[in-house]
GUSESE-81932 format. One record per residue (C-alpha): residue number from 1; x, y, z. Coordinates in steps of 0.5 Angstrom, whole numbers, padded with zeros to 4 digits. Each point is the difference from the previous one (the first is absolute). Layout:
BEGIN
[rec NUM,[X,Y,Z]] ...
! end
This chain:
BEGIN
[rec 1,[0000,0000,0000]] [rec 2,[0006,0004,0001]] [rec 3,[0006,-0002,-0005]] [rec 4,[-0005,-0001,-0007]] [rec 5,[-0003,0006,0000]] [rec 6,[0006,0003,0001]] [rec 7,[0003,-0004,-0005]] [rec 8,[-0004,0001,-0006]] [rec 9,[-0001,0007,0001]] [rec 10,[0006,0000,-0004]] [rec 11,[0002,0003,-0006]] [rec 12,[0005,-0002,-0005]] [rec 13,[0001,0002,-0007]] [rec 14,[-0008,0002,0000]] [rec 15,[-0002,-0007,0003]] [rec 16,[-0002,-0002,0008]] [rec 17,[0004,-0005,0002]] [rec 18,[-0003,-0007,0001]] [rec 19,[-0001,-0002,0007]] [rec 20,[0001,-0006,0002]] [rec 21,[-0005,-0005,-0001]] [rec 22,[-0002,-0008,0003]] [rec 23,[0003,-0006,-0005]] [rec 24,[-0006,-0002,-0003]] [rec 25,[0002,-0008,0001]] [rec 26,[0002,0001,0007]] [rec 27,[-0006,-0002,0006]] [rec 28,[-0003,0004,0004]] [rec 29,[0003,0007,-0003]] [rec 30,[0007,-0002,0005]] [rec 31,[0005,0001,-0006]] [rec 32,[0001,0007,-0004]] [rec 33,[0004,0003,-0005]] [rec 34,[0002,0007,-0003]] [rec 35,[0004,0002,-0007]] [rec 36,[0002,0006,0002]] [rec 37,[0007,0001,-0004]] [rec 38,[0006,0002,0004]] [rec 39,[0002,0007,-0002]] [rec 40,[-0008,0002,0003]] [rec 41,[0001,-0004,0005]] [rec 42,[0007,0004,0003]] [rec 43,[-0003,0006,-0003]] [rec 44,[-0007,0001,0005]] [rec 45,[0001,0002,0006]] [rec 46,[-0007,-0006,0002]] [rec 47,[0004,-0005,-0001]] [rec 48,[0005,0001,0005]] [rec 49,[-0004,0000,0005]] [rec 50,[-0004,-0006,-0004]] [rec 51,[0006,-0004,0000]] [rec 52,[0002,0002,0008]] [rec 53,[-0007,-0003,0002]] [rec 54,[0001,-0006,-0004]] [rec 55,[0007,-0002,0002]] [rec 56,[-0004,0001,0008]] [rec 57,[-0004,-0005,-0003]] [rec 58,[0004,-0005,-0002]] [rec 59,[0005,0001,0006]] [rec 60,[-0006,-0001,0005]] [rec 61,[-0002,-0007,-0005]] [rec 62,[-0008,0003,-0002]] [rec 63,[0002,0000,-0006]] [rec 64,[0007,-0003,-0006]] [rec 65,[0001,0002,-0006]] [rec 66,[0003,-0004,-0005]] [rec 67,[-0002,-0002,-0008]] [rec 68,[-0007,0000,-0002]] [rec 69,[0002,-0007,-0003]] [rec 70,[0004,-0003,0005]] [rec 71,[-0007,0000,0004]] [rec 72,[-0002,-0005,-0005]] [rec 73,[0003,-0007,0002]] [rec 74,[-0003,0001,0008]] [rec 75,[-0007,0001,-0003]] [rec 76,[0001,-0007,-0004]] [rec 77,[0001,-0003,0007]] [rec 78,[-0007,-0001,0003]] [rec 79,[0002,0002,0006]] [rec 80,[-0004,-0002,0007]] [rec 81,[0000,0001,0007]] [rec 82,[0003,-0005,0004]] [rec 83,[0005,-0002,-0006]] [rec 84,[0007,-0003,0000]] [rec 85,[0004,0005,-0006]] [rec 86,[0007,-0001,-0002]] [rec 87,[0003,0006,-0004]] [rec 88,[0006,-0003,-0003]] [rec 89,[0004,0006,-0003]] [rec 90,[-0003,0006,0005]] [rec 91,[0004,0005,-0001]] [rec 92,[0000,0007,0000]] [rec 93,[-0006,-0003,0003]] [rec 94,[-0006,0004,-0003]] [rec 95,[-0004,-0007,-0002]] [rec 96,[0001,-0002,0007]] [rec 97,[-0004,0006,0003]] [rec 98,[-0005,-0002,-0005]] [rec 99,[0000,-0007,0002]] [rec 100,[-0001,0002,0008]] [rec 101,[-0005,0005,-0001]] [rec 102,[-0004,-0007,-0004]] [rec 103,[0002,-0004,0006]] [rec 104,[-0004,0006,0004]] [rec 105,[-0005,0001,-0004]] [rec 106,[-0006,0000,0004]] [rec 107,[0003,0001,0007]] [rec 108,[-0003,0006,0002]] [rec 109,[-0007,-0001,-0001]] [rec 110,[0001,-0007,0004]] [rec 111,[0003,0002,0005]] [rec 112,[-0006,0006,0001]] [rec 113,[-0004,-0006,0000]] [rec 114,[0002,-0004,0005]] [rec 115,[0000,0006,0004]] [rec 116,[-0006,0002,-0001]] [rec 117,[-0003,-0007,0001]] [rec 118,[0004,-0001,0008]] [rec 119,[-0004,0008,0001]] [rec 120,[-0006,-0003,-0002]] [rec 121,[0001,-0007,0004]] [rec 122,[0000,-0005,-0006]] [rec 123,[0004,-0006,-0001]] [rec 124,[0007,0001,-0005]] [rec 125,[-0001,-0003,-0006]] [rec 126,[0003,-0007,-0002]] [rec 127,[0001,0003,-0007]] [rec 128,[0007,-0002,-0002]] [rec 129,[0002,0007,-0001]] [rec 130,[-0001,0002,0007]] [rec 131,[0005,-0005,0004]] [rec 132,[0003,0005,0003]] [rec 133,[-0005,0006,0001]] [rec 134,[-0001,0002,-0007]] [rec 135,[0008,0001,-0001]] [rec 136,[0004,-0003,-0006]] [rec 137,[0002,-0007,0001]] [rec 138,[0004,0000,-0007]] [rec 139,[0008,0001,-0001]] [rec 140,[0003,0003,-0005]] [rec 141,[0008,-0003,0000]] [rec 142,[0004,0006,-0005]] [rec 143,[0007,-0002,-0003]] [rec 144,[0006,0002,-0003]] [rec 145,[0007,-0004,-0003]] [rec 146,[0004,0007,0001]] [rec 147,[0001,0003,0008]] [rec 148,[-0001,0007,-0003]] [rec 149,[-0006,-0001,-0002]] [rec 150,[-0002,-0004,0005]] [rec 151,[0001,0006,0005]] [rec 152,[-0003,0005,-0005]] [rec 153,[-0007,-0004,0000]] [rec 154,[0001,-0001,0008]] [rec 155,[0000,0008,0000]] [rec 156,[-0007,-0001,-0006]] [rec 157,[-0004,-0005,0005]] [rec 158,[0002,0003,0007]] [rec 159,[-0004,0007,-0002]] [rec 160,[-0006,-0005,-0001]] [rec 161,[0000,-0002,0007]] [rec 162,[-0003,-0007,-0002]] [rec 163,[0001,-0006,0005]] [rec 164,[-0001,-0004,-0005]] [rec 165,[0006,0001,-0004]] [rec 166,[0007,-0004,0000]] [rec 167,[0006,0003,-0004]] [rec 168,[0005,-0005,-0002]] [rec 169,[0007,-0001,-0004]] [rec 170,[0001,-0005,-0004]] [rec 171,[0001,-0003,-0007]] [rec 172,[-0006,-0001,-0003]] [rec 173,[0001,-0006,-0004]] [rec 174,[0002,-0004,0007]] [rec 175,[-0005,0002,0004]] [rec 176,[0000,-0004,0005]] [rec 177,[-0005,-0004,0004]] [rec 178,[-0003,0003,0006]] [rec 179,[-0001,-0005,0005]] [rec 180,[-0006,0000,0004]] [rec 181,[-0001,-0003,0007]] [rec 182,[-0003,-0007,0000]] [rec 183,[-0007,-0001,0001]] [rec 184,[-0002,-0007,0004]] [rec 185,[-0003,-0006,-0004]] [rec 186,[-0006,-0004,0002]] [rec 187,[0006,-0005,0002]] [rec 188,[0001,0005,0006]] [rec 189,[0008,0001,-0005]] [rec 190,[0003,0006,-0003]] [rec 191,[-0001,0000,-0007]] [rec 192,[0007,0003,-0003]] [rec 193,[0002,0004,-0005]] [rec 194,[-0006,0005,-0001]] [rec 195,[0003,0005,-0003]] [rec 196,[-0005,0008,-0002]] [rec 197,[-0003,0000,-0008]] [rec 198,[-0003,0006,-0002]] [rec 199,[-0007,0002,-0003]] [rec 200,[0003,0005,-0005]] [rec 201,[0007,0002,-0002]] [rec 202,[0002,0005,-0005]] [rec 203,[0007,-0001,-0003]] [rec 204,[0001,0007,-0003]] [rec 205,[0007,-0002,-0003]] [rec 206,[0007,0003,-0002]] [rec 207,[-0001,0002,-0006]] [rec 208,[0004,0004,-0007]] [rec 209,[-0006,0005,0001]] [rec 210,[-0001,0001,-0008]] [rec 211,[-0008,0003,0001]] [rec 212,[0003,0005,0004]] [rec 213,[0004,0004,-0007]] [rec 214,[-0006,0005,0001]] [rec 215,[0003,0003,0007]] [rec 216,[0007,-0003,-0002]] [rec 217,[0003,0002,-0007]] [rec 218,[0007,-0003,0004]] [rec 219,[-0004,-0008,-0002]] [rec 220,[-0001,0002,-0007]] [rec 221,[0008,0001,-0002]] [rec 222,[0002,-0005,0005]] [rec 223,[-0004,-0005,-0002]] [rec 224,[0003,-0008,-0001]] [rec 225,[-0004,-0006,-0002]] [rec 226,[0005,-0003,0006]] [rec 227,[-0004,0005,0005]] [rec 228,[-0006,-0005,0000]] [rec 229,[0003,-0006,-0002]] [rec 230,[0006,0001,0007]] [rec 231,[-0007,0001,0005]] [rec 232,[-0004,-0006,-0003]] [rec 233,[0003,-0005,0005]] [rec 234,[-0001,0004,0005]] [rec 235,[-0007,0002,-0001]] [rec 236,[-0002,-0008,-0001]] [rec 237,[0004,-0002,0007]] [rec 238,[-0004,0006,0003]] [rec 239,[-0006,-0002,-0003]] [rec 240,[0001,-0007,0001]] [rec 241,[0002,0001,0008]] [rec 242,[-0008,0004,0000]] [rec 243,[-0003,-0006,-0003]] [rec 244,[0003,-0005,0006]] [rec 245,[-0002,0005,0006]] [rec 246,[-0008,0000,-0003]] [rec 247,[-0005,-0003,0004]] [rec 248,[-0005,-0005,-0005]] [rec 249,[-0005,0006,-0002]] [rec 250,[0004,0006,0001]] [rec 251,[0003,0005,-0006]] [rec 252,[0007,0003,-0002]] [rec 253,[-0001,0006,-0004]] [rec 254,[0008,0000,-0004]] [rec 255,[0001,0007,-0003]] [rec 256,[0006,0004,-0003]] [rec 257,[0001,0007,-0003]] [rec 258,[0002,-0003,-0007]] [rec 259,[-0004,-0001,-0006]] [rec 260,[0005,-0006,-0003]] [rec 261,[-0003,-0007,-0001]] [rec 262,[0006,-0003,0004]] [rec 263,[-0001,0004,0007]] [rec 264,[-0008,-0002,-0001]] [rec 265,[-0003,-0006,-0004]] [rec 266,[0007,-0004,-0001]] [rec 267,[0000,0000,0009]] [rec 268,[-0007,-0002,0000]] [rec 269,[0002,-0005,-0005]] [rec 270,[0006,-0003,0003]] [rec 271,[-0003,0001,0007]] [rec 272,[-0006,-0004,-0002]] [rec 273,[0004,-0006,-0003]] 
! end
């Protein structure tokens, strides 16, 4: 109410500049994007006080900025509370706070229930997703192979404040197997080796990032058929690991940021044979 009507009350070469407006796809208007240029935006002083509050935001965890197409994979996910996510390749971590933001979906409004049913004298509901008073009981495990970048999304996730959230730093392709405590048998015996699997997984691959030439002309000169063909093993083994780690029914959603077959269909071929 503030900021765009400041904004769009701006003019530039005989034009209003076009106030930021809610991407279309995205549920629940949650995403927003401006293509504002640059040179308008370093030029005016609204913006400088626009880009403050953002920065606050984001400082806060209210709100992320990041690519309007890198929201994509998230969403593909299906994502419901009380779910076990593995994000294989986190980092710089703006998937992961779509991710936790998912496995939280619903939580406030629960939580209000709960306490508007022990104000009233009604009985808690049994419902799976009130097992702990209305509160999220999913878990989001983030991960990435370089240390770096591991601190970096440790730094993404902790201004989210989520209890649910696990940061690791570990080679994608050799994920290890996470050991859970034995449960009793009929028999009255612990049954061994029962290790977590996961409900989704998203395996957002390393990759020659040819479909970012539009942001990066540096892709267009440097580009090489060996930047595709050296990533393609790697991108196999980490898609192959995600499918090992899948629970019978869950999804793995696989993505890169390039265009070339070999990154894309030629892993989910190998991957399946």
């Amino acid at each position: 109410d503030f900021y765009i009507p400041e904004i769009s009350s701006i003019t530039y070469e005989g034009d209003f500049v076009e106030a930021p407006r809610p991407v279309t796809w995205y549920p629940d208007q949650l995403a927003w994007f401006m293509t504002t240029p640059k040179n308008v935006i370093r030029r005016f002083p609204p913006f400088a006080s626009f880009q403050k509050f953002l920065v606050a935001e984001s400082d806060v965890g209210n709100i992320s900025r990041q690519e309007v197409v890198s929201m994509i994979p998230p969403l593909l996910m299906d994502i419901k509370p009380g779910m076990t996510v593995l994000d294989l390749c986190a980092a710089p971590g703006s998937k992961s706070a779509q991710l936790i933001e998912m496995v939280h979906g619903g939580e406030e409004e629960r939580a209000r229930r709960v306490v508007s049913d022990m104000a009233n004298g009604l009985n808690r509901s049994e419902s799976e997703n009130y097992g702990d008073d209305g509160r999220s009981t999913g878990l989001l495990i983030a991960n990435d192979v370089d240390y770096k970048r591991a601190h970096m999304l440790v730094h993404q996730m902790k201004r989210l404040s989520s209890p649910n959230t696990i940061v690791t730093n570990h080679d994608a392709t050799i994920y290890p197997s996470i050991k859970l405590p034995s449960e009793p048998s009929p028999s009255g015996k612990p049954i061994p080796n029962r290790y977590l699997k996961f409900d989704r997984i998203l395996a957002d691959v390393p990759c020659s990032g040819d479909g970012t030439a539009r942001k990066n002309v540096e892709i267009w000169r440097n580009w090489t058929p060996s930047n595709g063909l050296g990533l393609h093993m790697t991108q196999v083994r980490i898609l192959v690991r995600a499918l090992q780690m899948l629970k019978v029914g869950g999804r793995v959603v696989y993505s890169t940021c390039s265009m070339n077959p070999v990154e894309d269909e030629a892993v989910l071929a190998t991957a399946i044979e």
